[in-house]
C-alpha positions in Angstrom: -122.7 199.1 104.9 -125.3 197.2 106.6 -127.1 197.5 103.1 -124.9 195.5 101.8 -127.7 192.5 102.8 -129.2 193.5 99.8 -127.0 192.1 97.5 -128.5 188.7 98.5 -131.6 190.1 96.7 -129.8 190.8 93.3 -129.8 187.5 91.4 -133.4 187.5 90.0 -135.0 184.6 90.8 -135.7 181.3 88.1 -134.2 177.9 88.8 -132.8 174.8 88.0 -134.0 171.2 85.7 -132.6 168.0 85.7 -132.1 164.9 87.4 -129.8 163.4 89.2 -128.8 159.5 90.7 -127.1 160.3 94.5 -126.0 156.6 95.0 -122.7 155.5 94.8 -124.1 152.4 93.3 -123.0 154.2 89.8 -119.4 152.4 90.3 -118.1 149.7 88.2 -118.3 146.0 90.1 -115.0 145.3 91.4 -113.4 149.3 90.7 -111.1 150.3 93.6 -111.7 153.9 94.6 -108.1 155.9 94.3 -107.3 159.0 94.7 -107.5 161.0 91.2 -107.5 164.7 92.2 -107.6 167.5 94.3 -110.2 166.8 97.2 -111.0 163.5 95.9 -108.9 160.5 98.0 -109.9 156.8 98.4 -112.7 157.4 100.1 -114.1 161.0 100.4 -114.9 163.8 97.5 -114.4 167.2 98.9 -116.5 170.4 98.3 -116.0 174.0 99.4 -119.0 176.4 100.1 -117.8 179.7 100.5 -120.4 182.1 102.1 -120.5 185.4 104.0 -121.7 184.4 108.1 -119.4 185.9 110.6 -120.0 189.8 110.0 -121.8 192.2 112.5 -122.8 193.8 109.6 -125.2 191.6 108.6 -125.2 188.6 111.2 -125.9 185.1 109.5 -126.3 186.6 105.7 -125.9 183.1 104.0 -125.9 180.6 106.7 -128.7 179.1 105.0 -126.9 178.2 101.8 -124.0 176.7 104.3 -126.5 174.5 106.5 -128.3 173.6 103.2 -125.1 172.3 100.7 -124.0 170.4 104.7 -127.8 168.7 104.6 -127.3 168.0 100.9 -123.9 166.1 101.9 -126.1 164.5 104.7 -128.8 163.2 102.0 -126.2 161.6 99.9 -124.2 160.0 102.2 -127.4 158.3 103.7 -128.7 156.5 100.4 -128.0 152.5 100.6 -125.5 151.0 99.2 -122.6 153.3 100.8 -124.0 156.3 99.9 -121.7 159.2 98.7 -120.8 159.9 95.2 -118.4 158.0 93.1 -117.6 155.1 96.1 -117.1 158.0 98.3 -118.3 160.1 101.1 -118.9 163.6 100.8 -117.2 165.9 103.3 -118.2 169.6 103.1 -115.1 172.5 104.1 -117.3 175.6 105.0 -115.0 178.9 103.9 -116.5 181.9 105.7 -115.7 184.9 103.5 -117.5 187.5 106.1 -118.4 189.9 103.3 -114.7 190.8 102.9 -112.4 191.1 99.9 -109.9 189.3 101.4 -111.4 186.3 103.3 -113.1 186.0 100.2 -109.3 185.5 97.8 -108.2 183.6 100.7 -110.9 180.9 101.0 -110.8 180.8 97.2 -107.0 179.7 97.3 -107.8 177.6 99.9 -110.3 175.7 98.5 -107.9 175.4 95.3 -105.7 173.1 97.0 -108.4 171.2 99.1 -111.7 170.8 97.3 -112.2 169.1 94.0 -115.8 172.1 93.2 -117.3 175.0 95.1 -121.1 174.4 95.3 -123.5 177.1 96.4 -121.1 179.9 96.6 -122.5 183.0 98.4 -119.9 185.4 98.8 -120.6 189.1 98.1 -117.2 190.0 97.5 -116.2 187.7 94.6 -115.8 190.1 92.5 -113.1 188.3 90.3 -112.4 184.6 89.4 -108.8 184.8 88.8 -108.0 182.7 91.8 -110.4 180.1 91.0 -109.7 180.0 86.7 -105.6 180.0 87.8 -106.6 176.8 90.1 -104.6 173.8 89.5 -104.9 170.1 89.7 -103.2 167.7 91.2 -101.5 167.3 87.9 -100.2 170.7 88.1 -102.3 171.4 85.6 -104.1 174.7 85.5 -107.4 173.4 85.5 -109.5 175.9 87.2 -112.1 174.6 89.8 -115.6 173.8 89.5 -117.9 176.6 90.7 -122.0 176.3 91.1 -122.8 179.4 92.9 -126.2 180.6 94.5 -125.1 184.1 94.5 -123.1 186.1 91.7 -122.8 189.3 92.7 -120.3 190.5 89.9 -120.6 190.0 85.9 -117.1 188.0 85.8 -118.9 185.1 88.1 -122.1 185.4 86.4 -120.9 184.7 82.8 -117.4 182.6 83.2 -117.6 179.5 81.7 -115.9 177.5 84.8 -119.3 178.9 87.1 -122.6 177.6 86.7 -124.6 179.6 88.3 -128.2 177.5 90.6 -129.4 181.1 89.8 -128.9 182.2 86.4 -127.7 186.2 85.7 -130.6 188.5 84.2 -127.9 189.6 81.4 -127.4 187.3 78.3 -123.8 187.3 78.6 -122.5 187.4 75.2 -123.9 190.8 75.0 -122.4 192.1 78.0 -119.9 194.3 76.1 -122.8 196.0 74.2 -124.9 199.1 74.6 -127.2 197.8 75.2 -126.9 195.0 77.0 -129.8 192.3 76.9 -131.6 191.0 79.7 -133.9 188.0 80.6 -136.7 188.2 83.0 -139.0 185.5 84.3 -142.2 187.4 84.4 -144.7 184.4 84.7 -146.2 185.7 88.0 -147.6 188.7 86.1 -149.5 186.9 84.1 -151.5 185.6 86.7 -151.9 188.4 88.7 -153.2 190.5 85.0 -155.8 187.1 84.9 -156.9 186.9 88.8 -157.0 190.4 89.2 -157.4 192.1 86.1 -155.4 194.2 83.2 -155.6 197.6 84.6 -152.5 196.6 87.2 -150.6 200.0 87.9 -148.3 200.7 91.0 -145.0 201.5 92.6 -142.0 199.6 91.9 -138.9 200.0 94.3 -135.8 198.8 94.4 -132.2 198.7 96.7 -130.4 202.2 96.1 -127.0 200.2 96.7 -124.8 198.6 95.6 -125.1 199.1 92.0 -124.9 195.5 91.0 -128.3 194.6 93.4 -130.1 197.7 92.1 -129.5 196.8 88.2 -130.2 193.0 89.3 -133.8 194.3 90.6 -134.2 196.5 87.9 -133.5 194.0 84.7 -135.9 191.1 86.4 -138.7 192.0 89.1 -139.2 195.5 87.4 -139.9 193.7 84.2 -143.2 193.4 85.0 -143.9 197.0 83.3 -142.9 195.1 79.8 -146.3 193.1 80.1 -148.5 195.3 81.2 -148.3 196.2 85.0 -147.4 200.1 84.4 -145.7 202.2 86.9 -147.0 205.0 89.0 -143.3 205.7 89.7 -140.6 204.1 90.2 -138.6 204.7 93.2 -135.0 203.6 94.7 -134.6 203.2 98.3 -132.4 202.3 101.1 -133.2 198.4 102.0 -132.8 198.7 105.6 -134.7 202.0 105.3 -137.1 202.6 108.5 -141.4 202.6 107.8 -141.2 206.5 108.0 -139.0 206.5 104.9 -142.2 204.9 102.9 -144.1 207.6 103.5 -143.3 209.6 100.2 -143.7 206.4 97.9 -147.3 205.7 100.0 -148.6 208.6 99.6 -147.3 208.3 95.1 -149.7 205.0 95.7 -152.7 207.1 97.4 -152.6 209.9 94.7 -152.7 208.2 91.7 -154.7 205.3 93.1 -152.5 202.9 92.7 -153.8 199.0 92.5 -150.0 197.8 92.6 -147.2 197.2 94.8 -143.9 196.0 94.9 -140.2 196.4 96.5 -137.6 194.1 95.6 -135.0 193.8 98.3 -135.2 191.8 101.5 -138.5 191.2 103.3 -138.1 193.6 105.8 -138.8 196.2 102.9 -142.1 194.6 102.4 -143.2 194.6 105.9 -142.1 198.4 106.1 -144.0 199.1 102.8 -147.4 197.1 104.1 -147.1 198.7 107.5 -146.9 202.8 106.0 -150.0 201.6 103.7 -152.1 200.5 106.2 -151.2 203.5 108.9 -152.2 205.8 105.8 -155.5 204.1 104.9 -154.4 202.8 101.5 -157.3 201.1 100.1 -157.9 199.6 96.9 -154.1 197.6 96.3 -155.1 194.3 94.6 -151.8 193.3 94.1 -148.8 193.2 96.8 -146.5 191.8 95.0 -143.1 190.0 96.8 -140.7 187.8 95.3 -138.4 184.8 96.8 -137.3 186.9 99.8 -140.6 187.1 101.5 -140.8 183.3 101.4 -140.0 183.1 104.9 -141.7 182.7 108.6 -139.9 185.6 109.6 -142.1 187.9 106.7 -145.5 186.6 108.5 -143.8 186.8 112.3 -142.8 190.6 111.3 -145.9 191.6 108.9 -148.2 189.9 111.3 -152.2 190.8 109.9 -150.3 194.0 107.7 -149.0 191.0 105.2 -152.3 189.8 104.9 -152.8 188.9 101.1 -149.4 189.1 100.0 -148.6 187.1 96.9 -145.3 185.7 97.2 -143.8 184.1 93.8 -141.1 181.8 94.2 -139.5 179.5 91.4 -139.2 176.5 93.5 -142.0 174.2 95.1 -143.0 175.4 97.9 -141.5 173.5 100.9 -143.7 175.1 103.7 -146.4 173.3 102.2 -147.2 169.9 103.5 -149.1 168.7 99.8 -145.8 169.2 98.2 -143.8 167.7 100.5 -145.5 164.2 99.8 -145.5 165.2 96.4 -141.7 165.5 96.2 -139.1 163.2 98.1 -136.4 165.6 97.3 -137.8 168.4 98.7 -138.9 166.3 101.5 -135.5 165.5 101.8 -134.4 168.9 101.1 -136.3 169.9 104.6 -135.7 166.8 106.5 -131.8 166.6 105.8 -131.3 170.7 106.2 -133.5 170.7 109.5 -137.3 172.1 109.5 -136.0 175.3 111.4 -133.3 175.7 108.8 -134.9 175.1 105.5 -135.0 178.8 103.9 -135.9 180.3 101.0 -132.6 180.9 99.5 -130.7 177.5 101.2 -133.2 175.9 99.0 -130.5 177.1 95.7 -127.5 175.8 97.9 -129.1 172.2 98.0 -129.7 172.7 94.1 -126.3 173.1 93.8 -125.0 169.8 95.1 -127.5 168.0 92.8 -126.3 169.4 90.0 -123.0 168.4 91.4 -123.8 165.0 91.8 -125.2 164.8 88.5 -122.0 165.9 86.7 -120.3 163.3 88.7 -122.9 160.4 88.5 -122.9 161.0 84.7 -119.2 161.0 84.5 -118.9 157.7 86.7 -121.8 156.3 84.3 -119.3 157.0 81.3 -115.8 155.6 82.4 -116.1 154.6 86.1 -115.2 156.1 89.4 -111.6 156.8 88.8 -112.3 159.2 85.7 -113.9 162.1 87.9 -111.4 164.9 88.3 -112.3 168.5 88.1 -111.9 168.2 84.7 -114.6 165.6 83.7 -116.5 167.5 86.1 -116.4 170.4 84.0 -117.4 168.4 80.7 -120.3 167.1 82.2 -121.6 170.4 83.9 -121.3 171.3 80.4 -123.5 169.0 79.3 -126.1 169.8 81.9 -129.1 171.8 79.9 -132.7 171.9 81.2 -132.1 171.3 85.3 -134.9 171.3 87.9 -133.0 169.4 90.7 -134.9 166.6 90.6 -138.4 168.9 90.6 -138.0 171.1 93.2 -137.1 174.0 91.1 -138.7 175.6 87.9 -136.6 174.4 85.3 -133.3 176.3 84.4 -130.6 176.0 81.1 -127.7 175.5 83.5 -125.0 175.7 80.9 -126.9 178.0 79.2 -127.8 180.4 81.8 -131.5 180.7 80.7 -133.9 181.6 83.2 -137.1 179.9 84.3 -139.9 180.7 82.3 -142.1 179.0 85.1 -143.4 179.6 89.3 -145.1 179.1 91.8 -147.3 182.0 93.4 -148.3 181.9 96.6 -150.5 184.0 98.8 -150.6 184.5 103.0 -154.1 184.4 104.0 -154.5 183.7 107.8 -151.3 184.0 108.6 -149.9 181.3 106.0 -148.5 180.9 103.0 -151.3 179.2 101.0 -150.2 178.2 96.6 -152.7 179.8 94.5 -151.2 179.1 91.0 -151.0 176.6 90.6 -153.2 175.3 93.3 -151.8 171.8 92.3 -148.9 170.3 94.9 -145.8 169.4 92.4 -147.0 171.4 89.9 -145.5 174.7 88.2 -147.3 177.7 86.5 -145.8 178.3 82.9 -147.6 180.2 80.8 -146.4 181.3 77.4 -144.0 184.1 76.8 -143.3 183.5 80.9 -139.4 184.3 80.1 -139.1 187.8 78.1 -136.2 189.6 77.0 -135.6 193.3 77.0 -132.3 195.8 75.8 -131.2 197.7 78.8 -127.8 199.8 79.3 -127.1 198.8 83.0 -122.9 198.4 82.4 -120.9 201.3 82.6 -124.0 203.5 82.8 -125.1 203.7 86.7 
């Protein structure tokens, strides 16, 4: 079970475009805020996040998306005029779901009948959206409630039409009953690893043995690499708590056939394992260590120390640890400053997304009739209407109604100890090269 902290890994990473207006200042001149809906009285809008935190099976799993979508409320709340959304204050209900079925359903139904959305959902176990689609307003009205998620674990989240999803699904979802299905992948990374280091890329490729849904995640977007060029020397499945020893077979794959490449695709800690084995064995010659989102993180260089040297990290957001693009971007200055520098993580970063897409649904829909006509309804219309979304450019820009993955990132690289952009070298700026979203036919449903 304590793999189960793999399924954090399994939405492939590309992110969100848009923009967004926080201040309440949106409101009509003389409007009176009343109350018009679940979670939304005279004077405050309530959200749920629902995350897994309180498990000894993996301690703290999404506490980042939790402190992040609480800094978010922080943010908004602080802007002049008021702040808050709509001529109200934003109060955050935090539903711990403790990677269980049931205190998942359970903080579903509860934030039914106390929130007016759910914004960076991260709950492992939300496996069906009944409770949330049989949600009703304060009408009585079966409404459904909004839902922008960070994590969708299972195919009913990933392509209902009520969730919106910070981190869009690798599958195209109106192929999901077909065999095959179809699959995006933002592959823009390899593109500039096949210009910096050459087109003769070849290496191992690993991915999360379990559960099914992380493993076919991995498989449909960070092993799509092979479809432009970087060809496997074998491709291997492994346990993503496994110890270092447990490298040793897919180390030695890299030493016989001389591989130049190498990847694994669940949580850092697999990284650090796989660097570690390659050095005790003498592996020479790798010009490309490849890591994704996860390794984004002080921990990776605190627990690879000098082993992690020269890891490129991709990550489809501006990177936040660097102090260029920081003053490049006051929302992802605000992103660190509002969440706390010692909590600002890699994958709160999609929580914080989430309530900006949020805001912009409800900005929008105070922009069209005033601050009395949001409900979850209009809320739904105008996430709806939400297409290219970068939350306000901190992420590489998304389809967010469309669930169309980033064709665009960021690469990093540690050298010295630090995580250092190398394309682009640019603070602000994205790497998009053409063709950097693909599409390939896989049969991943019904078939593992």
């Amino acid at each position: 079970m304590k793999l189960l902290r793999s399924i954090a890994l399994c939405a492939a990473i590309a992110i969100g475009i848009g923009t967004m207006t926080v201040a309440a200042g949106a409101q009509s001149s003389n409007e009176q805020p009343h109350a018009t809906d679940v979670g939304i009285t005279p004077t405050e809008i309530h959200v749920a996040v629902i995350a897994d935190v309180d498990t000894p099976l993996a301690p703290d799993l999404f506490k980042t998306s939790v402190d992040a979508v609480k800094g978010w409320a922080r943010y908004v709340n602080s802007k002049a005029g008021g702040g808050g959304l709509a001529g109200r204050k934003v109060v955050v209900d935090f539903y711990d779901s403790k990677l269980n079925p049931t205190q998942t359903r359970n903080a579903e139904i509860t934030a039914c009948g106390t929130d007016t959305a759910m914004i960076g959902t991260s709950a492992v176990f939300l496996t069906s959206v009944e409770e949330m689609r049989s949600c009703k307003d304060a009408t009585g009205a079966v409404t459904g409630i909004p839902d922008i998620p960070f994590l969708t674990a299972a195919l009913a989240q990933q392509c209902s039409d009520q969730s919106f999803p910070i981190v869009p699904p690798q599958i195209i979802c109106s192929t999901a009953t077909q065999h095959p299905q179809t699959y995006q992948a933002n592959v823009a990374r390899g593109y500039y690893y096949q210009a910096a280091q050459g087109k003769d890329l070849h290496g191992i490729y690993t991915f999360p043995n379990q559960p099914t849904s992380a493993h076919d995640s991995q498989v449909a977007s960070l092993g799509a690499l092979q479809v432009i060029g970087v060809k496997s020397d074998g491709d291997f499945d492994i346990a993503p708590r496994a110890t270092q020893l447990e490298w040793a077979p897919m180390v030695q794959t890299m030493k016989s056939k001389g591989s130049n490449y190498g990847q694994c695709s669940a949580e850092f800690q697999c990284t650090v394992n796989l660097r570690k084995e390659a050095a005790l064995q003498g592996v020479t010659g790798v010009k490309v260590w490849d890591c994704w989102t996860a390794c984004y993180d002080r921990q990776f260089l605190q627990g690879g120390g000098s082993d992690v040297e020269g890891e490129y990290v991709d990550t489809q957001f501006m990177p936040f640890y660097n102090k260029a693009d920081l003053k490049a971007n006051p929302m992802l200055a605000s992103f660190v400053k509002y969440t706390g520098p010692d909590k600002a993580a890699s994958f709160g970063i999609f929580g914080w997304a989430a309530g900006v897409a949020f805001a912009q649904a409800v900005d929008a829909q105070v922009k069209a009739a005033g601050i009395n006509s949001v409900t979850r309804k209009t809320i739904f219309e105008q996430l709806d209407k939400i297409g290219r979304f970068d939350a306000q450019g901190i992420l590489a820009p998304i389809d967010l109604a469309g669930r169309r993955v980033s064709s665009c990132t960021v690469v990093n690289q540690v050298k010295n100890g630090k995580f250092v952009r190398v394309q682009p070298a640019k603070a602000g700026t994205l790497y998009c090269p053409k063709n950097g979203r693909i599409t390939r036919r896989l049969d991943l449903i019904g078939k593992s």
